[in-house]
C-alpha distance (Angstrom), angle and dihedral (degrees) to the residues before:
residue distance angle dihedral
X1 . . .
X2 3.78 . .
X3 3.59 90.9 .
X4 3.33 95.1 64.2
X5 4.02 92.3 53.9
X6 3.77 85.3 44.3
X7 3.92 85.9 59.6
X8 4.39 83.4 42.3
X9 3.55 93.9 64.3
X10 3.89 105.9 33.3
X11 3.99 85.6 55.2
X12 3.76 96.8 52.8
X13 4.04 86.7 45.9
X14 3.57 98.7 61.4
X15 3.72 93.2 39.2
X16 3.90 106.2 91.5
X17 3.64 128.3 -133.3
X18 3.69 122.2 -121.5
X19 3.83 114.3 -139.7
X20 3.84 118.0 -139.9
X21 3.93 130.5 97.4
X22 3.81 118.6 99.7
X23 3.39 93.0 -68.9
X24 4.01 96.6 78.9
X25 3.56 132.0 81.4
X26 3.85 132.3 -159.5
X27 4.09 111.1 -133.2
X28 3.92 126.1 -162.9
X29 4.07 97.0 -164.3
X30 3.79 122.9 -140.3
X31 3.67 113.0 -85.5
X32 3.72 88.7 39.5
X33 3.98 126.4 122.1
X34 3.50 122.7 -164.3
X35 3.67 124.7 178.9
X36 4.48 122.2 -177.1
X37 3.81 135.9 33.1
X38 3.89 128.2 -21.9
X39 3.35 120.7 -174.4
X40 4.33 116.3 -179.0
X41 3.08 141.2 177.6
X42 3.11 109.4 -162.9
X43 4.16 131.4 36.9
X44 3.73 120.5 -44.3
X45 3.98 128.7 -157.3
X46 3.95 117.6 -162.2
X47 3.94 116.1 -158.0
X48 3.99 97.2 141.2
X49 4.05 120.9 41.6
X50 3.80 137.1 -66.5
X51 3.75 120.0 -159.7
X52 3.94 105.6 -175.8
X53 3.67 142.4 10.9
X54 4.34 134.4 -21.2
X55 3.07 128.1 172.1
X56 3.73 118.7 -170.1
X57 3.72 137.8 -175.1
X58 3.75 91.6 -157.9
X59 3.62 128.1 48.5
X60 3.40 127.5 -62.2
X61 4.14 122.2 -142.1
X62 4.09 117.7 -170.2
X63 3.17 92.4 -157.0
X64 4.84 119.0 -145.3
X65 3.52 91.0 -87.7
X66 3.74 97.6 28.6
X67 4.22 126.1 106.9
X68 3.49 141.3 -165.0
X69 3.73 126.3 -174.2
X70 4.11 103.8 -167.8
X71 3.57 143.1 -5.0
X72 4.15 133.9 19.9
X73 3.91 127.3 169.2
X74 3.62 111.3 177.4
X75 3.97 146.0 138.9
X76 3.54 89.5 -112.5
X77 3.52 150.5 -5.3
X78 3.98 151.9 -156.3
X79 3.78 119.6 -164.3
X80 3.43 120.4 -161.0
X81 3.93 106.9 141.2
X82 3.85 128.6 33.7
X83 3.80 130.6 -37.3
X84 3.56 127.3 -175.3
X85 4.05 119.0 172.7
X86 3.64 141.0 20.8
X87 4.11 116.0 -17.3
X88 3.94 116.0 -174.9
X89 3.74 108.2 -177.2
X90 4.17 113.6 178.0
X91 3.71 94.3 -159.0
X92 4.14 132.7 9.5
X93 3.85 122.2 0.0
X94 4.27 109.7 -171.9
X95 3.75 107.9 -168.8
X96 3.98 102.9 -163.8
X97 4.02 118.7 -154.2
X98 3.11 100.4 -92.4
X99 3.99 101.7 49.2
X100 4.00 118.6 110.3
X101 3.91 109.2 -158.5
X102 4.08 126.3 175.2
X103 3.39 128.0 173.1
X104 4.25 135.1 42.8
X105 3.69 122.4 -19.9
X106 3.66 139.4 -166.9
X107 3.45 131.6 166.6
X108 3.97 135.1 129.9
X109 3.60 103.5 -126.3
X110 4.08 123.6 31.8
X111 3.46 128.2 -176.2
X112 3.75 124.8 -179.1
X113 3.89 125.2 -155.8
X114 4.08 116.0 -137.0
């Protein structure tokens, strides 16, 4: 009887978990430079630089430190850090206080922090 459980658990240890879902989010670390094409599918947090083009089914979060010199489409969006280029956002943008955007934007809802 117990070894059986025993058997149970050690089986579902060794067997590794697969991340996707909604629950996951992609992360480009401070310190980190990234130049080309992302495509996700899921969320995506900024806090290093992005030179080029994502697009991302999820939401997309520049994070204070974070950059990106180009091109975003996304469902939705929080700015905190630097954006230079053309941002498309299909549903809600937040700009926070600190966030320094130039370039085209389009999005159907904005809302800007104090």
């Amino acid at each position: 009887m117990f070894k059986n459980k025993s058997k149970e658990s050690n089986s579902s240890a060794n067997t590794p978990s697969v991340a996707g879902g909604s629950g996951s989010t992609n992360s480009l670390v401070t310190g980190t430079s990234v130049e080309g094409t992302i495509i996700a599918s899921s969320d995506i947090r900024i806090d290093g630089s992005l030179k080029g083009i994502l697009d991302c089914k999820g939401r997309v979060i520049i994070g204070p430190e974070g950059s990106v010199d180009g091109e975003i489409t996304c469902e939705n969006a929080v700015i905190e850090g630097k954006f230079s280029g053309k941002l498309k956002v299909k549903d809600l943008l937040n700009v926070r206080e600190n966030a320094n955007i130039q370039g085209d934007v389009q999005t159907d809802k904005l809302l800007v922090q104090p």
